[in-house]
PDB file as gemmi writes it, atoms N, CA and C in Angstrom:
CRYST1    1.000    1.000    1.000  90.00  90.00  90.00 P 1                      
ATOM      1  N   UNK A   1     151.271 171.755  90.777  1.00  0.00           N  
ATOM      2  CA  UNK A   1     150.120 171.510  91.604  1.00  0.00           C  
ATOM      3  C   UNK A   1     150.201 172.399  92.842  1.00  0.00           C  
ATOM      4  N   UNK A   2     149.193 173.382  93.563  1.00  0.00           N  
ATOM      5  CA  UNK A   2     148.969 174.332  94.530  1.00  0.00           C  
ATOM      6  C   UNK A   2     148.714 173.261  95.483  1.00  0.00           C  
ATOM      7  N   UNK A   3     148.739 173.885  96.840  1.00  0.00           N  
ATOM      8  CA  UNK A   3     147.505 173.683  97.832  1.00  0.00           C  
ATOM      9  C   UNK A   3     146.573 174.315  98.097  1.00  0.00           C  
ATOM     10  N   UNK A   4     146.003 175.504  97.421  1.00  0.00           N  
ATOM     11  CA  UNK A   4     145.228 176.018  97.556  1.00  0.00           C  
ATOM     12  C   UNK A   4     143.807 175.462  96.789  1.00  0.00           C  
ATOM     13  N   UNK A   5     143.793 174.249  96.242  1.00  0.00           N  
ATOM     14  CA  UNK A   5     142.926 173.581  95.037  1.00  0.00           C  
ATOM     15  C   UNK A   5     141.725 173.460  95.657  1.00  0.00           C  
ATOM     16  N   UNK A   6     141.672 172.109  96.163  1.00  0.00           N  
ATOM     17  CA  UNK A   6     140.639 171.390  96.770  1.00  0.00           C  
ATOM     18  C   UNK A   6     140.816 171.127  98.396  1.00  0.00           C  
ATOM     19  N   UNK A   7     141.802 171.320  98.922  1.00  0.00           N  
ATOM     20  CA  UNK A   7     142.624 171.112 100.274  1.00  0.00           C  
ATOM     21  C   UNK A   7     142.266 172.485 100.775  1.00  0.00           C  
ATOM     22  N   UNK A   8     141.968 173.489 100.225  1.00  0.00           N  
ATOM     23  CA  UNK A   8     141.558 174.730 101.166  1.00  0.00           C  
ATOM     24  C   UNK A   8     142.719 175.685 101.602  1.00  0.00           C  
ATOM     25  N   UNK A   9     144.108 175.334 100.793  1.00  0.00           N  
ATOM     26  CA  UNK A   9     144.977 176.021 100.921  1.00  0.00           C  
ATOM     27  C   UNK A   9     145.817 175.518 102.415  1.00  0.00           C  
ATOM     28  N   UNK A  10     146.953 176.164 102.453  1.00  0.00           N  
ATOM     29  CA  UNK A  10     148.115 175.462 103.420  1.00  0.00           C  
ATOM     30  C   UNK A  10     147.593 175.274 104.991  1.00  0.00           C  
ATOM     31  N   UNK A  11     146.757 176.020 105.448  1.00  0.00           N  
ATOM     32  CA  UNK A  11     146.289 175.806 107.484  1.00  0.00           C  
ATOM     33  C   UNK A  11     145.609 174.984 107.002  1.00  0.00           C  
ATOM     34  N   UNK A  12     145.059 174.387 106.007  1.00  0.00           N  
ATOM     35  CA  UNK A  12     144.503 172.794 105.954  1.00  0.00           C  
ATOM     36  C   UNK A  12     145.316 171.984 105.981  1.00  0.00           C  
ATOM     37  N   UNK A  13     146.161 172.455 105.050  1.00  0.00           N  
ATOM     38  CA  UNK A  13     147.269 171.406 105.755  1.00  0.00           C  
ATOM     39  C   UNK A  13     147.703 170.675 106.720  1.00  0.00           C  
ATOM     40  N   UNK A  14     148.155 171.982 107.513  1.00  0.00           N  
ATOM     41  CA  UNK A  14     148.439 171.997 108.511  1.00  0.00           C  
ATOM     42  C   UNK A  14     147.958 171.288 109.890  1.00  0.00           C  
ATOM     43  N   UNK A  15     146.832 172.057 109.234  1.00  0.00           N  
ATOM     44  CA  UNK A  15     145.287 171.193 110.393  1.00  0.00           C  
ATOM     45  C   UNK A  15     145.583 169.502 110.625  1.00  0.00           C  
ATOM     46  N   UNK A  16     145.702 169.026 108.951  1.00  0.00           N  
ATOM     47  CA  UNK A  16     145.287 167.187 109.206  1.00  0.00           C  
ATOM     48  C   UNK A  16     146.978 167.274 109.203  1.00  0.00           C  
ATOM     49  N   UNK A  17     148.044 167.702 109.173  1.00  0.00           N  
ATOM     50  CA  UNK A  17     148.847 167.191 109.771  1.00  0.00           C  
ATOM     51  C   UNK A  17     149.194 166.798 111.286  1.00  0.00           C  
ATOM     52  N   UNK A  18     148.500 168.024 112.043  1.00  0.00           N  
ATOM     53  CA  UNK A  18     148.310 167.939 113.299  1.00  0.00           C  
ATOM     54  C   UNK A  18     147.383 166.788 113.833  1.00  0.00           C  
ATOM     55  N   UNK A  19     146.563 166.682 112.887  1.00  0.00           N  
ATOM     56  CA  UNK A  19     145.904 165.692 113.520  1.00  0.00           C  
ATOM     57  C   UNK A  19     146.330 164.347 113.294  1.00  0.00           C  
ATOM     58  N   UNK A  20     146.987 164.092 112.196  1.00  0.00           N  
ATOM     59  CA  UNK A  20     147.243 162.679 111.853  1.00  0.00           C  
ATOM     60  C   UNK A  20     148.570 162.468 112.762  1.00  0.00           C  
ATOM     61  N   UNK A  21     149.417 163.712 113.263  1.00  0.00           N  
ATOM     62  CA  UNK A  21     150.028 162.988 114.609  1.00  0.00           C  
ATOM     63  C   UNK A  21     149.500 163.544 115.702  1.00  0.00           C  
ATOM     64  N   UNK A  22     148.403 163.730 115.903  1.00  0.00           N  
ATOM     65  CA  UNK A  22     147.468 163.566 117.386  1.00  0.00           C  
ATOM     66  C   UNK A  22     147.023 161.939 117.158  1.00  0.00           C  
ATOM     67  N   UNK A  23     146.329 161.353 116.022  1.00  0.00           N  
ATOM     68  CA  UNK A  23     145.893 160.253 115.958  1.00  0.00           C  
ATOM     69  C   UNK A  23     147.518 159.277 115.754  1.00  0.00           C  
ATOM     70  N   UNK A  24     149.109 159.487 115.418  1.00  0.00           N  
ATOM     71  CA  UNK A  24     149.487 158.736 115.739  1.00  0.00           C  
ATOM     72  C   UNK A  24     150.197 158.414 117.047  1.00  0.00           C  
ATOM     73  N   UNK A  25     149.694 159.154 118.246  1.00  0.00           N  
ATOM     74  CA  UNK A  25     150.427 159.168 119.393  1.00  0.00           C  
ATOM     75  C   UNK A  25     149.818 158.168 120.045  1.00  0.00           C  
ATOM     76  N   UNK A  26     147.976 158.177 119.648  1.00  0.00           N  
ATOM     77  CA  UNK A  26     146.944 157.361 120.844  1.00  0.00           C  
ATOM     78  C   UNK A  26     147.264 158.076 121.901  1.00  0.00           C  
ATOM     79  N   UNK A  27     147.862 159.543 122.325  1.00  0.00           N  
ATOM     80  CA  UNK A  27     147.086 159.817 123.196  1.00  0.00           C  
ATOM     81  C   UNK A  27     148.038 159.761 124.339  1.00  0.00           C  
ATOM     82  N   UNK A  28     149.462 159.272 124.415  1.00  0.00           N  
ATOM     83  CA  UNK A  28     150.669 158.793 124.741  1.00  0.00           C  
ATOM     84  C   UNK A  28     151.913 159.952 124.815  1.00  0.00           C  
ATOM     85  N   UNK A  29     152.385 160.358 125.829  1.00  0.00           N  
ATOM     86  CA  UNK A  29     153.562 161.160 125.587  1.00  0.00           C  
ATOM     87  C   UNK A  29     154.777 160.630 124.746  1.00  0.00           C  
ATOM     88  N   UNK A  30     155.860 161.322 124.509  1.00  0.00           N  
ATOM     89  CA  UNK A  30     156.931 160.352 123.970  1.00  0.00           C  
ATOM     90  C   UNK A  30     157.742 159.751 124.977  1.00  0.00           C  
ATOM     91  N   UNK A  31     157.650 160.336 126.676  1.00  0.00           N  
ATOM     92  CA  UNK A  31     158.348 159.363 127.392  1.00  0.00           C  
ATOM     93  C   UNK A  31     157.689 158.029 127.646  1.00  0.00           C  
ATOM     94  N   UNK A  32     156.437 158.330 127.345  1.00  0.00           N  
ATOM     95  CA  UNK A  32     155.566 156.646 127.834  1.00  0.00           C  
ATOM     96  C   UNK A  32     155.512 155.848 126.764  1.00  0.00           C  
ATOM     97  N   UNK A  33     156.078 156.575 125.796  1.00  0.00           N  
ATOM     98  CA  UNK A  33     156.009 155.802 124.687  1.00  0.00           C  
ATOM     99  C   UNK A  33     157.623 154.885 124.682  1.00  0.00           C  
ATOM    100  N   UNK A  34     158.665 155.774 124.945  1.00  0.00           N  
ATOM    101  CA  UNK A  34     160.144 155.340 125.379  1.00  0.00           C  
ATOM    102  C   UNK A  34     159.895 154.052 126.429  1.00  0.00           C  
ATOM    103  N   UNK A  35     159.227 154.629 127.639  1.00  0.00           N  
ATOM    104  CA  UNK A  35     159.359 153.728 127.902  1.00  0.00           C  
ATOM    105  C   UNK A  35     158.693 152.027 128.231  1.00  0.00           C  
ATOM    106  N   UNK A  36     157.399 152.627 127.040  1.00  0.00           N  
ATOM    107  CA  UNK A  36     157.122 151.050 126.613  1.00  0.00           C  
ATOM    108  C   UNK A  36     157.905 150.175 125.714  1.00  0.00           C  
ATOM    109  N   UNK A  37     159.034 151.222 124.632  1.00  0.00           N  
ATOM    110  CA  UNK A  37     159.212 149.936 123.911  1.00  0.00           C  
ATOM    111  C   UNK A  37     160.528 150.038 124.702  1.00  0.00           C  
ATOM    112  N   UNK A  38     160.995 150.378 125.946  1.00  0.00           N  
ATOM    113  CA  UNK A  38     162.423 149.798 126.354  1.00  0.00           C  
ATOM    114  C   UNK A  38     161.936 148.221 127.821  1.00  0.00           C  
ATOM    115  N   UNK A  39     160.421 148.342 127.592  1.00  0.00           N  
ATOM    116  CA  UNK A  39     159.670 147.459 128.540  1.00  0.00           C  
ATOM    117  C   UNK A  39     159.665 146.039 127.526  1.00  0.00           C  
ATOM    118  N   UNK A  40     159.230 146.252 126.714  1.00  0.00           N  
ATOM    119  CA  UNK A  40     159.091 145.289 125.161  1.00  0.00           C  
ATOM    120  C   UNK A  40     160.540 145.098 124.837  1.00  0.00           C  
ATOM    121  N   UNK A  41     161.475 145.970 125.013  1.00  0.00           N  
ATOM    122  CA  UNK A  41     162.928 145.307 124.453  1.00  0.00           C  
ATOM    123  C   UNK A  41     163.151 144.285 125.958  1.00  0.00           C  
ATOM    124  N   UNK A  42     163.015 144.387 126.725  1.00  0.00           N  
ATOM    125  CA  UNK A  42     163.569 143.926 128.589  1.00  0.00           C  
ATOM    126  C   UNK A  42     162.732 142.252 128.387  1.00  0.00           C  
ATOM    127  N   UNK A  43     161.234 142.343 127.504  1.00  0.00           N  
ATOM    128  CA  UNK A  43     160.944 141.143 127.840  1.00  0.00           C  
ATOM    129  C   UNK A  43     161.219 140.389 126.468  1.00  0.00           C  
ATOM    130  N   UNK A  44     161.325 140.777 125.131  1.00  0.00           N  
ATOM    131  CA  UNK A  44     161.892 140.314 123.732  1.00  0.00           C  
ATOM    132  C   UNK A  44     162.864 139.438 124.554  1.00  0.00           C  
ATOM    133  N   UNK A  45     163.981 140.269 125.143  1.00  0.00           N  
ATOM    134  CA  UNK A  45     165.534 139.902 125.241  1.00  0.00           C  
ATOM    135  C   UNK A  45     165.662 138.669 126.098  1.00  0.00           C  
ATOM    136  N   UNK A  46     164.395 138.449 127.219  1.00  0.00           N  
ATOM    137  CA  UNK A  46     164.202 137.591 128.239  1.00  0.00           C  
ATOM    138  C   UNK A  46     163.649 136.483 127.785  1.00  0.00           C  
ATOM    139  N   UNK A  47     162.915 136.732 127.060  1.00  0.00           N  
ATOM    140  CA  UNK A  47     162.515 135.416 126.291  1.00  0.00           C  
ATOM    141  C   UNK A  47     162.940 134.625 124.927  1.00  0.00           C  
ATOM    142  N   UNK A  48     163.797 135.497 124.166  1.00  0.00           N  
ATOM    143  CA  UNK A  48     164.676 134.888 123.067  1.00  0.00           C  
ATOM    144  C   UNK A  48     165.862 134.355 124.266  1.00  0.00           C  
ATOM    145  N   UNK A  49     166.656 135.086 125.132  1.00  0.00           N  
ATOM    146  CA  UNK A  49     167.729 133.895 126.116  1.00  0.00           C  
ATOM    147  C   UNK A  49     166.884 132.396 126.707  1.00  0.00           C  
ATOM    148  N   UNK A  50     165.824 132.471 127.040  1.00  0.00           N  
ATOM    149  CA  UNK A  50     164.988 131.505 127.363  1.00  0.00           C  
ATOM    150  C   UNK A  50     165.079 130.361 126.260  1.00  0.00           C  
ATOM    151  N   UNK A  51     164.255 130.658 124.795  1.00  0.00           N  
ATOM    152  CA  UNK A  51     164.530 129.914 123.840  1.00  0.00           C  
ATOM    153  C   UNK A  51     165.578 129.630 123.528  1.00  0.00           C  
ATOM    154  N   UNK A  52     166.551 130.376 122.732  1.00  0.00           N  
ATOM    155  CA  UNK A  52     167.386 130.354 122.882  1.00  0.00           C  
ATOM    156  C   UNK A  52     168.653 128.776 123.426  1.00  0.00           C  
ATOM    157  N   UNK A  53     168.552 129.455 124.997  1.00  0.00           N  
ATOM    158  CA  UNK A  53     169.167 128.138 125.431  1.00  0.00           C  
ATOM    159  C   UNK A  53     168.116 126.680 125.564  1.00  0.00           C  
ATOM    160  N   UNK A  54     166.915 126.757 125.634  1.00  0.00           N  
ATOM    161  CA  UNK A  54     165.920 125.936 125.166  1.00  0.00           C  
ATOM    162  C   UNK A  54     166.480 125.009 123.569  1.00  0.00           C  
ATOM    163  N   UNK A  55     166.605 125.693 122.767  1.00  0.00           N  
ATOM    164  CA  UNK A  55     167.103 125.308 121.483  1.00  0.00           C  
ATOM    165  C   UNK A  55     168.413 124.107 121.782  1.00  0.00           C  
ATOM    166  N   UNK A  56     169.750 124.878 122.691  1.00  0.00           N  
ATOM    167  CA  UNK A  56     170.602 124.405 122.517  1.00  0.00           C  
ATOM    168  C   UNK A  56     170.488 123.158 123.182  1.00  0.00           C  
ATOM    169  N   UNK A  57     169.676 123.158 124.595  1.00  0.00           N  
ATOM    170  CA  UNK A  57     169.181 121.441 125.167  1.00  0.00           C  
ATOM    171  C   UNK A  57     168.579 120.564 124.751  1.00  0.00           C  
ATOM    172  N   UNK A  58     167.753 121.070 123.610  1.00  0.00           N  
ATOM    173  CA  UNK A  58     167.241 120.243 122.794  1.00  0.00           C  
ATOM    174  C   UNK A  58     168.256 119.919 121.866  1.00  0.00           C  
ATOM    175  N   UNK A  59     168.828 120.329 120.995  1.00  0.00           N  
ATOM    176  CA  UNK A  59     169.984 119.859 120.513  1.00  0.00           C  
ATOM    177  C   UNK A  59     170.712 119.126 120.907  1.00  0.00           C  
ATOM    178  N   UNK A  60     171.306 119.184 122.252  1.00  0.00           N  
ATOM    179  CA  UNK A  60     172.568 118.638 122.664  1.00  0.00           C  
ATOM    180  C   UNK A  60     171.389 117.139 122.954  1.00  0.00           C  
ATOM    181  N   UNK A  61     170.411 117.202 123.241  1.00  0.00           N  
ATOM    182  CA  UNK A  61     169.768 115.686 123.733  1.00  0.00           C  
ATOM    183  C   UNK A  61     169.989 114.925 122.028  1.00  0.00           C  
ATOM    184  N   UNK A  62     169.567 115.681 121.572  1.00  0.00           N  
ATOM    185  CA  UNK A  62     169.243 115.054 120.139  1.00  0.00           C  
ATOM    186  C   UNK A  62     170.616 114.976 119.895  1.00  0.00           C  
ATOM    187  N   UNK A  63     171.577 115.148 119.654  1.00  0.00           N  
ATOM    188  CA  UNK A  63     172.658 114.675 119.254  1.00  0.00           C  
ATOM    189  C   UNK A  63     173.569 113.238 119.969  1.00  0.00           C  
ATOM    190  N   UNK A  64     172.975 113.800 121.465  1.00  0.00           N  
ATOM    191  CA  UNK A  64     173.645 112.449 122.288  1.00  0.00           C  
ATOM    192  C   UNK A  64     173.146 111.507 122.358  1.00  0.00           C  
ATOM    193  N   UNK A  65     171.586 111.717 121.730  1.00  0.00           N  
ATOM    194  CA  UNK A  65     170.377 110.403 121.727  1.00  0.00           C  
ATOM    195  C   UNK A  65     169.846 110.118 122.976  1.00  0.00           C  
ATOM    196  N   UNK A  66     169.711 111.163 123.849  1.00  0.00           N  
ATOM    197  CA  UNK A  66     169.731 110.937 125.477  1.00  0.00           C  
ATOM    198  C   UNK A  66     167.935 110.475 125.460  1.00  0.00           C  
ATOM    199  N   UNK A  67     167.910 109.634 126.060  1.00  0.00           N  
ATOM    200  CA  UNK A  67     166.051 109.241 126.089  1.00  0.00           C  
ATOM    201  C   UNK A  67     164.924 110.572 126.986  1.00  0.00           C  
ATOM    202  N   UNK A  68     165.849 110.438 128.084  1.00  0.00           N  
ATOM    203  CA  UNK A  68     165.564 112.026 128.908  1.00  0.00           C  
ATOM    204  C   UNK A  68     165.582 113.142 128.574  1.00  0.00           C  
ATOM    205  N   UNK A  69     164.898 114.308 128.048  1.00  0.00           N  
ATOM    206  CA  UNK A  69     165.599 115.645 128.155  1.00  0.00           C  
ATOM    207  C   UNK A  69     166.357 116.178 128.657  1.00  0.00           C  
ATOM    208  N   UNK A  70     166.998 115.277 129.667  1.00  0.00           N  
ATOM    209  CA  UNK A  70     167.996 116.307 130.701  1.00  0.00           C  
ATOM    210  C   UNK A  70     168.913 117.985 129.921  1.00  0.00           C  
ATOM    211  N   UNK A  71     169.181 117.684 128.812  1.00  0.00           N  
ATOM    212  CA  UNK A  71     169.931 118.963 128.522  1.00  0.00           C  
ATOM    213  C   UNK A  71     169.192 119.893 128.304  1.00  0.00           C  
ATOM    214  N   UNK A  72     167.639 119.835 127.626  1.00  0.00           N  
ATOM    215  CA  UNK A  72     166.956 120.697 127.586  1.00  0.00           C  
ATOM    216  C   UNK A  72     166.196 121.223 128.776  1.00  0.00           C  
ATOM    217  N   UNK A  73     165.973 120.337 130.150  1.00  0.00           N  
ATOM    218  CA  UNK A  73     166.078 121.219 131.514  1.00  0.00           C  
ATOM    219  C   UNK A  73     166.890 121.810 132.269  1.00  0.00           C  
ATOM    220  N   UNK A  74     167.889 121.285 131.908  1.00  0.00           N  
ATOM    221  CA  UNK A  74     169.185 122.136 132.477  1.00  0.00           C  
ATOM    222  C   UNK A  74     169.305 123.590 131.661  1.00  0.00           C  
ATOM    223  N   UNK A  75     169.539 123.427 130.580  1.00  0.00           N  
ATOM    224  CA  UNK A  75     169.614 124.776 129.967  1.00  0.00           C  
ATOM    225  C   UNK A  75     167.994 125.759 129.598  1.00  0.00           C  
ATOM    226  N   UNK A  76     166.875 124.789 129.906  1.00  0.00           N  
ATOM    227  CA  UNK A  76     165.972 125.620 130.137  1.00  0.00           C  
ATOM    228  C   UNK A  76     166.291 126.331 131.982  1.00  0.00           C  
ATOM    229  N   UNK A  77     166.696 126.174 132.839  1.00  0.00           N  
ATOM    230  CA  UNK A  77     166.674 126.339 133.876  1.00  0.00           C  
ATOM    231  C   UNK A  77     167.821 127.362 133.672  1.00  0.00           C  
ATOM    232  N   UNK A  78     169.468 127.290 133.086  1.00  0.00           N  
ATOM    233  CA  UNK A  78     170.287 128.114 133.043  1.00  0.00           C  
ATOM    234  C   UNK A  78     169.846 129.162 132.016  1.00  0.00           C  
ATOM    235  N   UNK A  79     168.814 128.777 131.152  1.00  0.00           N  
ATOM    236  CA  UNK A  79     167.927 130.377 129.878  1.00  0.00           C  
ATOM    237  C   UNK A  79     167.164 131.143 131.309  1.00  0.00           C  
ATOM    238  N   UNK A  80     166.471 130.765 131.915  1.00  0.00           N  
ATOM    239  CA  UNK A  80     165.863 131.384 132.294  1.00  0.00           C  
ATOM    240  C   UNK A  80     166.582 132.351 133.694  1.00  0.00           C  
ATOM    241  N   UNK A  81     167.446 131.817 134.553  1.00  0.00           N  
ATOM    242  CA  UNK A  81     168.249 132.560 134.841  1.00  0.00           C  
ATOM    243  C   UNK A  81     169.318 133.589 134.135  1.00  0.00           C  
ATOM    244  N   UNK A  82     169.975 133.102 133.502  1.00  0.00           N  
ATOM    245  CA  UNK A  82     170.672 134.079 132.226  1.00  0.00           C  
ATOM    246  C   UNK A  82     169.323 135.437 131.708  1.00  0.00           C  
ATOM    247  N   UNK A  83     168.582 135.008 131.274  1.00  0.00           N  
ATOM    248  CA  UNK A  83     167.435 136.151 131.302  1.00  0.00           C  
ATOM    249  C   UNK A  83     166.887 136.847 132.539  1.00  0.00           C  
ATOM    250  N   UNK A  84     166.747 136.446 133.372  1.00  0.00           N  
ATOM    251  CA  UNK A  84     166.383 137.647 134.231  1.00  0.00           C  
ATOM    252  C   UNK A  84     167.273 138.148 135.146  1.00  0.00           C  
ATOM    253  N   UNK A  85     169.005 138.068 134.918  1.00  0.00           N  
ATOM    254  CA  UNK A  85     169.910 138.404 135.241  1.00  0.00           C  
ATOM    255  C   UNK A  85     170.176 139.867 133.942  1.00  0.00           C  
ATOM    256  N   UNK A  86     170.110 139.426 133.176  1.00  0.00           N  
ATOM    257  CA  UNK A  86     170.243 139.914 131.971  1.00  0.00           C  
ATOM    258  C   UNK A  86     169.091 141.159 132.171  1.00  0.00           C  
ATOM    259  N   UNK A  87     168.074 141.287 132.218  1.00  0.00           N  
ATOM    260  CA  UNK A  87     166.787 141.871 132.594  1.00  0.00           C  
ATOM    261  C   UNK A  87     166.586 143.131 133.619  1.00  0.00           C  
ATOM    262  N   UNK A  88     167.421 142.404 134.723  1.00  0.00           N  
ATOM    263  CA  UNK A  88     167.677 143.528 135.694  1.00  0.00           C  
ATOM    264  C   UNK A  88     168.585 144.170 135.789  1.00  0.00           C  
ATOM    265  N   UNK A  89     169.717 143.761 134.892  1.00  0.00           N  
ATOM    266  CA  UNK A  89     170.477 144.624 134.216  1.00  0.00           C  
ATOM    267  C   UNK A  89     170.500 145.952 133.565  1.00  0.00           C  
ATOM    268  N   UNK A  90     169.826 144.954 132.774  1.00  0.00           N  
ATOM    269  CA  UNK A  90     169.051 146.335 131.587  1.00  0.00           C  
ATOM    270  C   UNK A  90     168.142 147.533 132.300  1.00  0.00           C  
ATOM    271  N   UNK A  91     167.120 146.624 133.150  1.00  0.00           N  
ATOM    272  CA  UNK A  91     166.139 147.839 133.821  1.00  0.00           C  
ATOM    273  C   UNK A  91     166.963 148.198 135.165  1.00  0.00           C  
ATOM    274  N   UNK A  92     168.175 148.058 135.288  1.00  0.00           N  
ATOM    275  CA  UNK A  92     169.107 149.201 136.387  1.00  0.00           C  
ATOM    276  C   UNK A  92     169.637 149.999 135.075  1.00  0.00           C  
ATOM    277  N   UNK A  93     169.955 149.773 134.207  1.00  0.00           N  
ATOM    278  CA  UNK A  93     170.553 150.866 133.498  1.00  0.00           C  
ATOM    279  C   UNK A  93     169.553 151.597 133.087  1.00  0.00           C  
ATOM    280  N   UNK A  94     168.214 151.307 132.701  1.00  0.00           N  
ATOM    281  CA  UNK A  94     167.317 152.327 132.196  1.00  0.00           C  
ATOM    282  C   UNK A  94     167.222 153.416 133.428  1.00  0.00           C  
ATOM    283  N   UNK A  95     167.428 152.866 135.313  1.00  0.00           N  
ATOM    284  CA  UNK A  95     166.649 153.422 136.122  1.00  0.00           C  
ATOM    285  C   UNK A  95     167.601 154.732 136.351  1.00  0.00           C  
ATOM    286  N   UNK A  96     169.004 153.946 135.948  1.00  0.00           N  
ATOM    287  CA  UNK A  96     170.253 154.869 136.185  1.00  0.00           C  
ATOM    288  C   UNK A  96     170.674 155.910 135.181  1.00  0.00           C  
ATOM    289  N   UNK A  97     169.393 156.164 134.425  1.00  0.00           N  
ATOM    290  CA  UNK A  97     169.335 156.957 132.938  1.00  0.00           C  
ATOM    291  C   UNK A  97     168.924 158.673 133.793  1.00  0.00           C  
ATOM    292  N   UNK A  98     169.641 159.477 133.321  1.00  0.00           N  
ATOM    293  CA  UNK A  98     168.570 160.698 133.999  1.00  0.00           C  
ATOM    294  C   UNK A  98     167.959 161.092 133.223  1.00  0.00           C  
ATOM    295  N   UNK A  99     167.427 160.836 131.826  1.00  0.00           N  
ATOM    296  CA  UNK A  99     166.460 161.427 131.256  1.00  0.00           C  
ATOM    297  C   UNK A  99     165.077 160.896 131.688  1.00  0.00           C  
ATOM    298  N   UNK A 100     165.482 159.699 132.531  1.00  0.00           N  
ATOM    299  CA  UNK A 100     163.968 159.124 132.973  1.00  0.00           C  
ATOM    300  C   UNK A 100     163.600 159.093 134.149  1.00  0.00           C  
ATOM    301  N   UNK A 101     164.306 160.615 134.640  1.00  0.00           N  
ATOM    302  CA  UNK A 101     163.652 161.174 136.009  1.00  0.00           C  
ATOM    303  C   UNK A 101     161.898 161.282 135.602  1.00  0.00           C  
ATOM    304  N   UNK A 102     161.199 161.317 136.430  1.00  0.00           N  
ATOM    305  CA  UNK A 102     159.676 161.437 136.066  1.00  0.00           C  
ATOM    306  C   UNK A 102     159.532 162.730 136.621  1.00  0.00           C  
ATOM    307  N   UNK A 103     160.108 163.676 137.234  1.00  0.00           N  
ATOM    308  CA  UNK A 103     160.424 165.025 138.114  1.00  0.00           C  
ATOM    309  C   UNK A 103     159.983 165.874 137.508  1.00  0.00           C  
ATOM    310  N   UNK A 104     161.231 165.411 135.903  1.00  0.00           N  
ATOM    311  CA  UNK A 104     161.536 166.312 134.977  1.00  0.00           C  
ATOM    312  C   UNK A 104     160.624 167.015 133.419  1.00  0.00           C  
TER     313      UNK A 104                                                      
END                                                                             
């Protein structure tokens, strides 16, 4: 099988290759693209520690038969610190990255 058939030969090719990654960028560099999904990993990570320890207070109530939630506010209160400790972590190490000078 050619490309020269019905496709108009290879700079057709070429052509809708270019375009089908112009249409898969939307339009987006690859650093803004970096650094949306390291924005999407920062809040994934913040909110699975949230659940997470959410899960385990609910558990620990349910096992002790406690009438109160108390374990599931306590460890909702220690998820949610643990996450945005965790968080600013992460986004000091992204800031302390030098490929994500904006200069450059």
């Amino acid at each position: 099988m050619t490309d020269s058939g019905e496709n108009g030969g290879g700079g057709n090719l070429d052509r809708r290759i270019a375009e089908a990654q112009a249409n898969h960028t939307r339009g987006i560099s690859s650093a803004e693209g970096s650094a949306e999904t390291r924005g999407w990993a920062v809040g994934i990570e913040f909110v699975g520690t949230v659940l997470v320890c959410g899960f385990i207070g609910w558990s620990f109530d349910r096992w002790m038969e406690l009438k109160t939630p108390w374990g599931l506010i306590v460890m909702l209160l220690l998820g949610f610190a643990a996450g945005t400790r965790r968080a600013m972590q992460t986004s000091a190490s992204f800031d302390s990255d030098p490929g994500n000078d904006p200069k450059r």
